[in-house]
ZAMARGU-4260 file (C-alpha; in steps of 0.2 Angstrom, whole numbers, plus 5000, padded with zeros to 4 digits):
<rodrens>
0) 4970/5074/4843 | 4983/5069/4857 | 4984/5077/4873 | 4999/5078/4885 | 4999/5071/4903
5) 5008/5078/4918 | 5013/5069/4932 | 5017/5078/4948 | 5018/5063/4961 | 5026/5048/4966
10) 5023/5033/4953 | 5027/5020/4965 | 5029/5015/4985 | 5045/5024/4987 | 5035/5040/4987
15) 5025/5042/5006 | 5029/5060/5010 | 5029/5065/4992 | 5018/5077/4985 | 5008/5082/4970
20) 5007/5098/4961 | 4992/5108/4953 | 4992/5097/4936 | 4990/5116/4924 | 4996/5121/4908
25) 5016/5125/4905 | 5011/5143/4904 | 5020/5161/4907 | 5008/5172/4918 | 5005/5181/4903
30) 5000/5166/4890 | 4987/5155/4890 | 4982/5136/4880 | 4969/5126/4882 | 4971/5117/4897
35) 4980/5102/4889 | 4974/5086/4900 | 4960/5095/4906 | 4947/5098/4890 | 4943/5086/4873
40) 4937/5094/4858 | 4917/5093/4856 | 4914/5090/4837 | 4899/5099/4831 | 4891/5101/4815
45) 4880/5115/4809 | 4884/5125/4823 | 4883/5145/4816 | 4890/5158/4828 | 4887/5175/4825
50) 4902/5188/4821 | 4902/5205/4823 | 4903/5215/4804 | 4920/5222/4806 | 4926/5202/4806
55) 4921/5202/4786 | 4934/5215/4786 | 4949/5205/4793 | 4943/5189/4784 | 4945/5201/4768
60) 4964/5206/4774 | 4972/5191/4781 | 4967/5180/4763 | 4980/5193/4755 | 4994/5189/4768
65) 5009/5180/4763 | 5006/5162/4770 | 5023/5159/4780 | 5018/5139/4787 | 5035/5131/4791
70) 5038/5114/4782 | 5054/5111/4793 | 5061/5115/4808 | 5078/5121/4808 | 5094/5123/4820
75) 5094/5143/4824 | 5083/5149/4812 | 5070/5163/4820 | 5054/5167/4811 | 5047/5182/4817
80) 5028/5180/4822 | 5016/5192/4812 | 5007/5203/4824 | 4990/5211/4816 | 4985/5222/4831
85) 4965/5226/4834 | 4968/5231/4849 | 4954/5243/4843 | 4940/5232/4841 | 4932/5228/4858
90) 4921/5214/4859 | 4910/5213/4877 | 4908/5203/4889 | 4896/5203/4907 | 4903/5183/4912
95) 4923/5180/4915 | 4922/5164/4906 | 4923/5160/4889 | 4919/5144/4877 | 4932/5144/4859
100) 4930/5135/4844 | 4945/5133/4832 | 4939/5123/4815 | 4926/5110/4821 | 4931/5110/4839
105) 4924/5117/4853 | 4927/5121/4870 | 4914/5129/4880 | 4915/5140/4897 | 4935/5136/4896
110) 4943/5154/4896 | 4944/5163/4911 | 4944/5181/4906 | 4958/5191/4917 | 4962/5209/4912
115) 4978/5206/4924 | 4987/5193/4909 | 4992/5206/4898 | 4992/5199/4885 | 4982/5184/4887
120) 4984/5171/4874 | 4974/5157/4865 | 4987/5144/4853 | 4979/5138/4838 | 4986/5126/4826
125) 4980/5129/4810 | 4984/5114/4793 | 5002/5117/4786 | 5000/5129/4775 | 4983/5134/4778
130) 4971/5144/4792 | 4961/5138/4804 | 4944/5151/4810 | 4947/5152/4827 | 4932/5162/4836
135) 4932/5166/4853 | 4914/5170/4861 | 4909/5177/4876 | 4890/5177/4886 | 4886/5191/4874
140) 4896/5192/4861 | 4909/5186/4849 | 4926/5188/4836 | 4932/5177/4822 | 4948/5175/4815
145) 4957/5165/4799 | 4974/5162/4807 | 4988/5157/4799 | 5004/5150/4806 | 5014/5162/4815
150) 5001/5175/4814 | 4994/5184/4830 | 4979/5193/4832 | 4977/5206/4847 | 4960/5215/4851
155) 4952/5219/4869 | 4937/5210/4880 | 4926/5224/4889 | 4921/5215/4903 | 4907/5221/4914
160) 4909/5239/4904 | 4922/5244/4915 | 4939/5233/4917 | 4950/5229/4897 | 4958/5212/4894
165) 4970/5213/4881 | 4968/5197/4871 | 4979/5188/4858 | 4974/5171/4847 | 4992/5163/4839
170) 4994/5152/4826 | 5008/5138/4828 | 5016/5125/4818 | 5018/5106/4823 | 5024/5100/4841
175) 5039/5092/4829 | 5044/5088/4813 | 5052/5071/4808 | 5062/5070/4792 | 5066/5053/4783
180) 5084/5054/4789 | 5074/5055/4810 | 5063/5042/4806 | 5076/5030/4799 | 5085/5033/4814
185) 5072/5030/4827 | 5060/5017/4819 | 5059/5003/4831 | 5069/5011/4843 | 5068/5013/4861
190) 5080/5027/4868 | 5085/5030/4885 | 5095/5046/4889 | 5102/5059/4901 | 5102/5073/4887
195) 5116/5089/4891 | 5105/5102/4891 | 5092/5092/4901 | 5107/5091/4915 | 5110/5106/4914
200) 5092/5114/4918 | 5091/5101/4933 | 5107/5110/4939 | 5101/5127/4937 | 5086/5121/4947
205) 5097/5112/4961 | 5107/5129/4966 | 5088/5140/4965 | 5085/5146/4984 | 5070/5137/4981
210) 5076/5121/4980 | 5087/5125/4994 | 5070/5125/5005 | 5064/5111/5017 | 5052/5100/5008
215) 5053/5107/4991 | 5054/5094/4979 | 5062/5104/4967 | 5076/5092/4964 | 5080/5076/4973
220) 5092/5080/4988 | 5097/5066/4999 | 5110/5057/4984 | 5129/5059/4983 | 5128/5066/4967
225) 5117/5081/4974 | 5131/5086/4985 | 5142/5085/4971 | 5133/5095/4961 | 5131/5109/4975
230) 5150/5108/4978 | 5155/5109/4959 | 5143/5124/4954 | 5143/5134/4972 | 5150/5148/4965
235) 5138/5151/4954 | 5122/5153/4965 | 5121/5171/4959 | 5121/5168/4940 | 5108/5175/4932
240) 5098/5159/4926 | 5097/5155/4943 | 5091/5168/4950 | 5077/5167/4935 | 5072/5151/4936
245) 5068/5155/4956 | 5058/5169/4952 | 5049/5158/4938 | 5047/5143/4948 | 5041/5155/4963
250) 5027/5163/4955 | 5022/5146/4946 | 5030/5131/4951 | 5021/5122/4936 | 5034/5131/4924
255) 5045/5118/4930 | 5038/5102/4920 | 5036/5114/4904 | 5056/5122/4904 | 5064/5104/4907
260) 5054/5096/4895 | 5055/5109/4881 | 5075/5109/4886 | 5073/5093/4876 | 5072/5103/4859
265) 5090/5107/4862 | 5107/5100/4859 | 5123/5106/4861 | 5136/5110/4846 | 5153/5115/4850
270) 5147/5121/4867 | 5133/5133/4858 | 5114/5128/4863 | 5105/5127/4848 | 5086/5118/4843
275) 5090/5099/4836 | 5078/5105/4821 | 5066/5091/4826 | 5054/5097/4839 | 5048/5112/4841
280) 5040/5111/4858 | 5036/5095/4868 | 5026/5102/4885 | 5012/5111/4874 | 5002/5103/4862
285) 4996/5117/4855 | 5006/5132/4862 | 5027/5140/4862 | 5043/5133/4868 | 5043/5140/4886
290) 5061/5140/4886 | 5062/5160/4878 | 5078/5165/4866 | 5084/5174/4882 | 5085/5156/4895
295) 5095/5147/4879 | 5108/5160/4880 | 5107/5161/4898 | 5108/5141/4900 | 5124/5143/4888
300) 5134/5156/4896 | 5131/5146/4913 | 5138/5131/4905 | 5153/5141/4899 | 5155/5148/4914
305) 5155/5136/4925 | 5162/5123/4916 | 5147/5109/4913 | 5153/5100/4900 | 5169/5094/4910
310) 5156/5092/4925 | 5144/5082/4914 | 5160/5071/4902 | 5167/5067/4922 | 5151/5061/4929
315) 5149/5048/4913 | 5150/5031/4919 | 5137/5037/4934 | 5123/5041/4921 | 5129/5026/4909
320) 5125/5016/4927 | 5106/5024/4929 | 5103/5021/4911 | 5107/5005/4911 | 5098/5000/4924
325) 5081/5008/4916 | 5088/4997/4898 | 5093/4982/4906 | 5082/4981/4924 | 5065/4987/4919
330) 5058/4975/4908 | 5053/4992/4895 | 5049/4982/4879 | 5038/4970/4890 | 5029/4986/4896
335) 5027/4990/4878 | 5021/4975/4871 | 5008/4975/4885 | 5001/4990/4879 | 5004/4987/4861
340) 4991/4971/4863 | 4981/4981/4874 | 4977/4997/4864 | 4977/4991/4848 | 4972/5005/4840
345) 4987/5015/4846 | 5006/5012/4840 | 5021/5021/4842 | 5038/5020/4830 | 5048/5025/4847
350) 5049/5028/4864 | 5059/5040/4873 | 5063/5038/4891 | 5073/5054/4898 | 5078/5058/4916
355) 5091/5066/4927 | 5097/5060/4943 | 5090/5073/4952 | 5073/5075/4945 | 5062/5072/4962
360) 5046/5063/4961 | 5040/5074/4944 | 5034/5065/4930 | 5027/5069/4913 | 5023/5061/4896
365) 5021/5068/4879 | 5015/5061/4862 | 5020/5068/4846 | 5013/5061/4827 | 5022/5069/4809
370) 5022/5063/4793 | 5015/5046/4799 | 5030/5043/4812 | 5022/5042/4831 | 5034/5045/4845
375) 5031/5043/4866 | 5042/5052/4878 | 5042/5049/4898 | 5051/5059/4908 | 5054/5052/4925
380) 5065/5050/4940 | 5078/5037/4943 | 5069/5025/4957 | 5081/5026/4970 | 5081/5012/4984
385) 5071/5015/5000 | 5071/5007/5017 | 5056/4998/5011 | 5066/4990/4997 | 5076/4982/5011
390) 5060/4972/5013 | 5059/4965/4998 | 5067/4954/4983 | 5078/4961/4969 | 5064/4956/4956
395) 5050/4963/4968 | 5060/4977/4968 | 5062/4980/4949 | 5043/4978/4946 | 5038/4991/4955
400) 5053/5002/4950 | 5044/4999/4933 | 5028/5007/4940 | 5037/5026/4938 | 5038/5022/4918
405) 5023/5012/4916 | 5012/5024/4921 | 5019/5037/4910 | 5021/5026/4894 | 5002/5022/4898
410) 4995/5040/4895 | 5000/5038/4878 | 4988/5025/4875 | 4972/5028/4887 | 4971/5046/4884
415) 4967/5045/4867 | 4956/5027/4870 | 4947/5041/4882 | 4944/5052/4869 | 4930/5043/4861
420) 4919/5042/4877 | 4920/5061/4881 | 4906/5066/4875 | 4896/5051/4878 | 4879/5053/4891
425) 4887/5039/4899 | 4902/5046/4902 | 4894/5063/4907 | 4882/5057/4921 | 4896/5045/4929
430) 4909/5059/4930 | 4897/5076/4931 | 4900/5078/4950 | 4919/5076/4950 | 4916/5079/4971
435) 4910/5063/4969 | 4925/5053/4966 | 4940/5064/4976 | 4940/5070/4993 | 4939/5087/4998
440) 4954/5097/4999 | 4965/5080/4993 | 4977/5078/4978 | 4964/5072/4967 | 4952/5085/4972
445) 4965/5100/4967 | 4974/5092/4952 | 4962/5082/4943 | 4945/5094/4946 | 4939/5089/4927
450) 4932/5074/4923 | 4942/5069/4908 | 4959/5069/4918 | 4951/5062/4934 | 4945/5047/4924
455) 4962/5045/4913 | 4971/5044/4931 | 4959/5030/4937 | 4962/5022/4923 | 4981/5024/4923
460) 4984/5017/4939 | 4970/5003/4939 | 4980/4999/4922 | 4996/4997/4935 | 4985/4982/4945
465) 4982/4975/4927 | 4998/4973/4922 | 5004/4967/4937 | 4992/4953/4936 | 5000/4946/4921
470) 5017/4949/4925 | 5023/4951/4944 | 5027/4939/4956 | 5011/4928/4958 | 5015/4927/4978
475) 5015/4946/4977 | 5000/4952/4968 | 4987/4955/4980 | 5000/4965/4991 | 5005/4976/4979
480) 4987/4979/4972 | 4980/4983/4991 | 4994/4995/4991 | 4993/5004/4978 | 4972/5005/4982
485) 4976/5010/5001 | 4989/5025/4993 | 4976/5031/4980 | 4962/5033/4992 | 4972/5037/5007
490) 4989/5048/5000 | 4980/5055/4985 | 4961/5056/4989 | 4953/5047/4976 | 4939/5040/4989
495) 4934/5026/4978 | 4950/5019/4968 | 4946/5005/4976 | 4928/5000/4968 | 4935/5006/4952
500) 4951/4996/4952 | 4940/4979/4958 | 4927/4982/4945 | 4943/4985/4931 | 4950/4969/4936
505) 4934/4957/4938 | 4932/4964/4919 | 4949/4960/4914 | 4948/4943/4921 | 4932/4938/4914
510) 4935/4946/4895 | 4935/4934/4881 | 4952/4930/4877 | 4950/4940/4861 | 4946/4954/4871
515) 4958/4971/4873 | 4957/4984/4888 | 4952/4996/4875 | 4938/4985/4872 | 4931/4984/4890
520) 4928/5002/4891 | 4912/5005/4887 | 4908/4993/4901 | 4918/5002/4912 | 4911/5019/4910
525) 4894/5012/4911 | 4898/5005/4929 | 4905/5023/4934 | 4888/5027/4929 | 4879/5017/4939
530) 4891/5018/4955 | 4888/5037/4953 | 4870/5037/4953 | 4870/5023/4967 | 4882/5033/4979
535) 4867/5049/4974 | 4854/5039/4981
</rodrens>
C-alpha cells in the first residue's frame, strides 16, 4: 500500500521565515479519508467483529447489484455514484472515536465522529471488479458493508443518545490507470513540467484576498513574474473562482495542496478543461478528485475570460528557463539513482517533477502503481536565489537547490521501507510518546503528531545529510549538515534531529559495502528505542 506525503515547509536554507501548515488530508469539511500519511494498515487474521442482523440483509442486496468497476478512465465521461441510503439504520456510539477495517486492514480509534460533517465520509477502494467489506465500529457497536466501486452507503451514528451523525462509506476506483499506449510513452522517462491548468490554479490562487495578505504564503510574491501576473489578470479579482478558492482556502487552507495537485488530472483541448483519462485523483489515495465538476467549469470560463492561454503561450520562454534549469542544474537522475541503490526494493518507470513559478515554500509527493507501471510525482517550487546564495558557489548553490526535489522524490521510497516496522514492538515503544521527540507547540509538534509521519520526516531529512555525504562538495559537508540539524531542532521543533541524524550517519558510514539504507533500518529503529527509553529515565 502506498501512502502520499505532504510537504508544507521550506526544503532548503532559502526558507528562514517560512512556515509549515497542519500536514491533513485533501478534504472538503464535509468528507473524510484516512488520514493519508498519518495511519498504516494493521494486518490482522482471525479477527471476528460482531454486525448488527439487519447487515445480513444488505449483504443479501448489494450481491444482486450491477457491478459498475471502471477498467479505464476516460476524458469527460461521468459515472454517477450509486447511493443506497440507510439513513434508517442507526448504529450507537457513547466515545467520538472510531477504529475501521476495510478487507484485512485495520485502523483503530482513527475516526472522529462529528454530527457537524453532514455527510461524513469514509473512501474505500475495493479490487476492480469486486467489493471490499468495509465495517466501521464504534465503543459499543458496529455496521458492515460489501461495497463496490462507485457505490455509497449512508446510515446514522447515535452518539451519546442525543446528537445524529450522518455517515457515508464510498467505494472508489484506482488513483490512475496507465494504458499500454502511457506506459510506452513514459517508461524510463523523467518529465519536468509547468502543466496549463496547473498555472492556471496558481493564478486563481495569486488574485484570492488571501493571498493578498501579509505573510500568507499562498503564492510566492516578491518575483517579477508575480506583478505580472497581478497586472494581467486585475480585472478579474471578482470572478467567481476566485472568490471560491478564498472561501475554500479560508475555512481550510490544506484544500490548497489537494486542488493544485488534483489540477494535474486535467488538460486542456481546444480551450475546454477536460480529464487526460489517466489519473483519476493524485492528492488522495483512497478518496475523490477535490477539484468538483463545478471548479473545472469555473477554472475554464476564467481562462476564456481572461484570456490565459495568450498569457500563458507569452510567458513560454520564462517557464522553458525554470524547467530547464530543474533538467539541466539539479543533477535529478543522480538523485534517482541514489535512491534506486538505496531502496532496492522500490522502483519507479517515471518521475514527474511539476511546479509553477509561484508556488511558495509548498511541497507535496505522490505515488501511483497500475497494471505494473510505478510512477513518482513531486510537486515543488522553483528555488529562487536568496541573499544567502550570494555567499556561496554556483555548485554549492545547486546542491542545495536539489534539497527541495530530493526530499520529495525520497518519500516515495522511505514511506513504504517504513511500512514494514509499523507495527513492530520496536517501533512502538521508540515512537509511543510522540511529545518525546518534538517540542511543544512547534512545527513537528502540530504536523507530524503520529508516529508514523514523525519518523518518515526524520528519516527524510537525515536521508538529505546522507546524500550529501556521497555527493556535495567535500569542503562543505559538515556545514551544510550542522545547518540543516540547527534548522530541524530550532525552525521546526524536532528536539532531537540531531542524535538521530548523527546516529543515521555513523550507520551509513560503518555499513558493509553491500549494505542498502533500507537495510540499516531495523538498527535504526532499535536505537530510537533505546534513546527513548534513555531520555524516560
Amino acid at each position: 500500500m502506498h501512502w502520499l506525503a505532504i510537504r508544507t515547509d521550506s526544503r532548503t536554507k532559502r526558507n528562514d521565515e517560512a512556515i509549515d501548515r497542519s500536514l491533513l488530508t485533501y478534504i472538503n469539511s464535509s468528507t473524510l479519508s484516512i488520514p493519508i500519511q498519518a495511519f498504516c494498515p494493521i494486518k490482522i487474521k482471525n479477527m471476528k467483529l460482531t454486525t448488527i442482523f439487519f447487515c445480513l440483509i444488505l449483504l443479501v442486496l448489494s450481491s444482486c447489484k450491477v457491478n459498475k468497476s471502471a477498467v479505464q478512465l476516460k476524458p469527460d465521461v461521468k459515472v454517477q455514484p450509486e447511493v443506497i441510503d440507510v439513513k434508517s439504520k442507526v448504529i450507537n456510539a457513547n466515545s467520538k472515536t472510531a477504529s475501521l477495517r476495510a478487507g484485512e486492514n485495520y485502523w483503530e480509534n482513527v475516526w472522529q465522529i462529528s454530527p457537524k460533517i453532514n455527510p461524513h465520509t469514509w473512501y474505500v477502494m475495493p479490487e476492480p471488479n469486486n467489493s471490499i467489506k468495509a465495517t466501521f465500529i464504534t465503543d459499543i457497536d458496529s455496521i458492515s458493508f460489501d461495497v463496490k466501486e462507485k457505490e455509497t452507503y449512508e446510515f446514522q451514528i447515535l452518539l451519546n443518545q442525543k446528537n445524529t451523525a450522518v455517515t457515508q462509506i464510498k467505494g472508489v476506483g484506482a488513483k490512475a490507470f496507465f494504458s499500454d499506449s502511457y506506459q510506452k510513452k513514459y517508461r524510463d522517462k523523467t518529465v519536468i513540467e509547468i502543466p496549463k491548468p496547473y498555472e492556471l490554479i496558481n493564478i486563481a490562487f495569486a488574485l484570492t484576498s488571501l493571498s493578498a495578505e501579509e505573510n500568507s504564503h499562498v503564492v510566492v510574491k516578491n518575483i517579477p513574474y508575480h506583478k505580472e501576473v497581478m497586472e494581467y489578470f486585475a480585472p478579474y479579482k471578482s470572478h467567481e473562482i476566485v472568490t471560491k478558492l478564498d472561501s475554500i482556502l479560508r475555512e481550510r487552507f490544506n484544500m490548497y495542496f489537494g486542488l493544485k495537485m488534483d489540477t494535474y488530472a486535467f488538460e486542456f483541448k481546444n480551450q475546454k478543461l477536460v480529464s487526460k483519462g489517466v489519473y483519476d485523483r493524485i492528492a488522495q489515495n483512497v478518496g475523490e478528485n477535490n477539484l468538483t465538476p463545478e471548479l473545472v467549469s469555473l477554472l475554464e470560463d476564467f481562462s476564456k475570460v481572461s484570456k490565459f492561454h495568450e498569457f500563458y503561450n507569452q510567458h513560454q520562454d520564462f517557464y522553458d528557463t525554470q524547467i530547464n534549469y530543474y533538467k539541466h542544474d539539479i543533477n535529478i537522475a543522480n538523485m534517482q539513482l541514489w535512491l534506486n541503490q538505496n531502496f532496492t526494493k522500490t522502483s519507479y518507470d517515471c518521475f514527474k517533477v511539476i511546479f509553477s513559478p509561484l508556488v511558495d515554500w509548498n511541497q507535496s509527493a505522490s505515488w501511483f502503481d497500475n497494471d505494473g507501471f510505478k510512477e513518482a510525482q513531486a510537486h515543488v517550487n522553483f528555488p529562487y536565489p536568496s541573499e544567502a546564495d550570494k555567499k556561496r558557489t554556483d555548485e554549492e548553490n545547486k546542491v542545495l537547490d536539489g534539497n527541495i526535489l530530493f526530499t520529495e522524490l525520497n518519500h516515495a521510497f522511505i514511506n513504504p521501507e517504513a511500512e514494514d516496522y509499523f507495527d513492530t514492538s520496536t517501533f512502538k515503544e521508540a515512537f509511543e510518546d510522540v511529545s518525546f521527540w518534538v517540542t511543544e507547540n512547534s512545527v513537528a509538534a502540530k504536523s507530524y503528531a503520529n508516529s508514523r509521519s514523525l519518523f518518515n520526516e526524520l528519516m527524510n531529512w537525515s536521508l538529505v545529510s546522507l546524500y550529501l555525504l556521497d555527493n556535495a562538495p567535500k569542503g562543505n559537508i559538515d556545514t551544510f549538515i550542522k545547518s540543516t540539524e540547527d534548522w530541524q531542532i530550532t525552525k521546526r521543533g524536532f528536539k532531537h534531529f540531531r542524535e538521530f541524524n548523527q546516529n543515521l550517519i555513523t550507520l551509513y558510514k560503518n555499513k558493509k559495502q553491500e549494505e542498502t539504507v533500507a537495510d540499516l533500518y531495523p538498527e535504526i529503529i532499535k536505537w530510537c528505542q533505546e534513546f527513548a527509553l534513555q531520555g524516560k529515565n
